[in-house]
DRENZALUM-610030 format. One record per atom (N, C-alpha, C, O): residue in one letter; y, z, x. Coordinates in steps of 0.02 Angstrom, whole numbers, plus 50000, padded with zeros to 5 digits. Atoms other than C-alpha are relative to their C-alpha. Layout:
DRENZALUM-610030
AYZX ...
END
This chain:
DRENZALUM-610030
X500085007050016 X473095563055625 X500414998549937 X500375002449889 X499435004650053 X474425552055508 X499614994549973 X499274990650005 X500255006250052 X473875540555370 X500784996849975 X501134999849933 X499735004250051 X475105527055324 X499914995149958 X499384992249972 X500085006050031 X475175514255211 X500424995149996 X501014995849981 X499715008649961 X475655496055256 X500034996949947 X499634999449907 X499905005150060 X476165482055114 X499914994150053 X500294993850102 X500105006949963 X475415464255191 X500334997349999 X500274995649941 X499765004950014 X476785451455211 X499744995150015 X499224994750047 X500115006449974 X476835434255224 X500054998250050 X500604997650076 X500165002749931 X476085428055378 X499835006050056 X499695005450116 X500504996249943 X475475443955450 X499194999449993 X498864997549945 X500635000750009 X473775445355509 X499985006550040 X500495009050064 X500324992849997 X472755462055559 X500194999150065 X500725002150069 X499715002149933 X473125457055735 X500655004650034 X500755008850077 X499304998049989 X474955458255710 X500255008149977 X500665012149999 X499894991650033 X474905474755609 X499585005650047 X499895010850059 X500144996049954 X473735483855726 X500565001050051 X500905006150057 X499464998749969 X474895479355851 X500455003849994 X500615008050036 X499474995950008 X476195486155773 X500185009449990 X500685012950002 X500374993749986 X475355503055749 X499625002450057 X499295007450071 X500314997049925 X474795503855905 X499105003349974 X498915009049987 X500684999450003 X472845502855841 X499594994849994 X499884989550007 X500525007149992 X471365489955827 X499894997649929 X499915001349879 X500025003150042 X471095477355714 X499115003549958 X499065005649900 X500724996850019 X469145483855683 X500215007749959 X499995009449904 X499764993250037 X470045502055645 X500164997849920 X499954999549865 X499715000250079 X470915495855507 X499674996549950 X499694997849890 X500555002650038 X469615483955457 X499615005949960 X499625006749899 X500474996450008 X468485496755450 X500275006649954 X499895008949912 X499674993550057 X469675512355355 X500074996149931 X499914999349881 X499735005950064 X470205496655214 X499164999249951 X499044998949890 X500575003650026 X468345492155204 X499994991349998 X499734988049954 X499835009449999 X468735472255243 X499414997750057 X499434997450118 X500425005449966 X467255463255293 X500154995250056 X499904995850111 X499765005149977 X468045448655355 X500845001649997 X501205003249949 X499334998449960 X469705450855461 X500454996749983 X501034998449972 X499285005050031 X470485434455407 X500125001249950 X500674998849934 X499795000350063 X470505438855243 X500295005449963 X500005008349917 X499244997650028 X472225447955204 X500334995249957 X500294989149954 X499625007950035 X473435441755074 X500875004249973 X500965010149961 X499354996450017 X475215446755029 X500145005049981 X499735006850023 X500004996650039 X475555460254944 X499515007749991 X499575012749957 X500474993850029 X473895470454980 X500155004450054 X500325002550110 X499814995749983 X474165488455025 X499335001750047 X498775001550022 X500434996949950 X473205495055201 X500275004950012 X500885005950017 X499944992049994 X472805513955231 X500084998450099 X499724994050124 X499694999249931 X473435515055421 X499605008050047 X499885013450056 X499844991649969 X472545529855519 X500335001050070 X500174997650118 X499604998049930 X473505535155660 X500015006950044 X500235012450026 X500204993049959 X473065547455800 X500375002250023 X500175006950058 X499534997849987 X474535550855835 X500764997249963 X500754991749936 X499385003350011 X476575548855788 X500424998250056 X500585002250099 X499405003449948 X477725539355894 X500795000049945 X500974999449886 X499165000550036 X479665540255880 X500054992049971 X499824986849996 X499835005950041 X480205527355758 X500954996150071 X501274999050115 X499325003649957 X481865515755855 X500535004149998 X500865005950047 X499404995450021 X483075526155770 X499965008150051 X500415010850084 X499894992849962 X482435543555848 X500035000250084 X500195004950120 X499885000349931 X482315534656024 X500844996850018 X500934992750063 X499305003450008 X484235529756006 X500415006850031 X500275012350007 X499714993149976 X485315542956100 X501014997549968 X501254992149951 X499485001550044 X487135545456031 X500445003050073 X500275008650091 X499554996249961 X488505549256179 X500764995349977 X501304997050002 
END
């Protein structure tokens, strides 16, 4: 298991960042400690757990 850490931008919501980690909005709620889901704000740093690693774009890129 992988722990990252995420920087909030402007106009994401837990939604969009699960998504993007390929995990649930409740997960990350729940590792952060965030009560209430809507309330992210720029800048704040989320612990990410992840049950696995996926290739990043770059390592699924083949070179011929």
């Amino acid at each position: 298991m992988a722990t990252v850490n995420y920087t909030v931008r402007p106009g994401d919501t837990l939604w969009n960042i699960a998504e993007k980690f390929d995990t649930s909005v409740n997960d990350i709620a729940r590792y952060n400690g965030i009560s209430d889901v809507n309330q992210i704000y720029p800048g704040q740093v989320l612990r990410i757990c992840l049950l696995y690693t996926s290739p990043s774009p770059r390592d699924l890129s083949t070179s011929r």
